[in-house]
N, C-alpha and C positions, 0 to 999 in steps of 0.2 A: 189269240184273244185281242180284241179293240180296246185300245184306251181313250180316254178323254180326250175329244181333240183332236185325233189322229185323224186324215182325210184318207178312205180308200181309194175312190174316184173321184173326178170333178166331170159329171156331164153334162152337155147343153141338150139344153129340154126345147126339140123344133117341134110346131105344127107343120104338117105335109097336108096340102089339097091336091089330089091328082083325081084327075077324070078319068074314069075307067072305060075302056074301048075307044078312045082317040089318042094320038099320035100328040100330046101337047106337050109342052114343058112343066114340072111342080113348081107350082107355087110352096115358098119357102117363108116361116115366120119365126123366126127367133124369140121363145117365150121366156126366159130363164137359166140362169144356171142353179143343180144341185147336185148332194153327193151323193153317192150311192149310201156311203153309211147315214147319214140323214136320212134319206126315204126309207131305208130299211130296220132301221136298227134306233129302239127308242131305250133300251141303257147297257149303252155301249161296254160298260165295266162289266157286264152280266151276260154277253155274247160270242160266239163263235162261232164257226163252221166244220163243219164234217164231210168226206168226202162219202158217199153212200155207196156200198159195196153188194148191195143186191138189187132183183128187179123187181123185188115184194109189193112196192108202192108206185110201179109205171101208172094202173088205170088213174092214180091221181098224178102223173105227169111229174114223176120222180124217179129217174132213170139213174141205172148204177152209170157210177163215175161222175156226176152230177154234184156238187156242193149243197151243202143246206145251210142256213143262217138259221142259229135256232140262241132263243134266249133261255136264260134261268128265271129272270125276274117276272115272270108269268104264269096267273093261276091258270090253268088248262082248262080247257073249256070239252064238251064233248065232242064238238064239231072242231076241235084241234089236231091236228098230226104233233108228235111226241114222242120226246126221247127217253124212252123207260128201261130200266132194270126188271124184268117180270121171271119170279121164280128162278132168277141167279143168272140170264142171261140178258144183255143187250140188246135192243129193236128200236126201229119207228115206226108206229103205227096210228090209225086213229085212236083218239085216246078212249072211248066208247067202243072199240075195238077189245080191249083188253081186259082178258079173264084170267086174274093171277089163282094159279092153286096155294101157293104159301105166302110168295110176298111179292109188293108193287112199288115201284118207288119212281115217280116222274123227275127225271132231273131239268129238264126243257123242250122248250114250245117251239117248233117249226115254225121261221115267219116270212121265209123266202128261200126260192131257187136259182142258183148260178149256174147256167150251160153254155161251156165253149163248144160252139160248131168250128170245127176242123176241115 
């Protein structure tokens, strides 16, 4: 879990112009630095990540072994992906996805993917 303050990354934010189908050099622009928990994560006391253990969620480009950043401090929405307890087991799914038979319990909102290419 993230605390206040803590910096995960620090990355520098470039523009790239490259012409596509000639042999040129990129033009390179230096826009800013930020951090990933800044662009990602808006209350940090309320977040974590999960490593995803199935392929249930690839067509929305959520592949097992893949992290997710997901908060607590967020009302879900129906167009949300969501980490729910449905009927006594664990999932993510969309949250308009989910038809509990006895009981529902959203504990957080998916708000970003982390994928190491190896």
């Amino acid at each position: 879990m993230w605390k206040s303050g803590v910096t995960i990354a620090i990355v520098n934010v470039r523009s790239y112009t490259v012409v596509m189908g000639f042999a040129t050099p990129a033009e390179e622009t230096a826009l800013n630095e930020i951090t990933l928990d800044s662009y990602m994560i808006e209350h940090p006391d309320q977040s974590f990540m999960l490593r995803v253990s199935s392929d249930s969620m690839q067509d929305s480009g959520i592949l097992q072994g893949d992290l997710v950043i997901v908060e607590r401090a967020i009302e879900a929405r129906s167009t949300d992906i969501v980490i729910a307890e449905i009927d006594g087991a664990w999932t993510m799914k969309y949250f308009r996805d989910l038809v509990p038979k006895e009981g529902l319990r959203i504990t957080a909102v998916v708000k970003g993917v982390v994928r190491k290419y190896e």
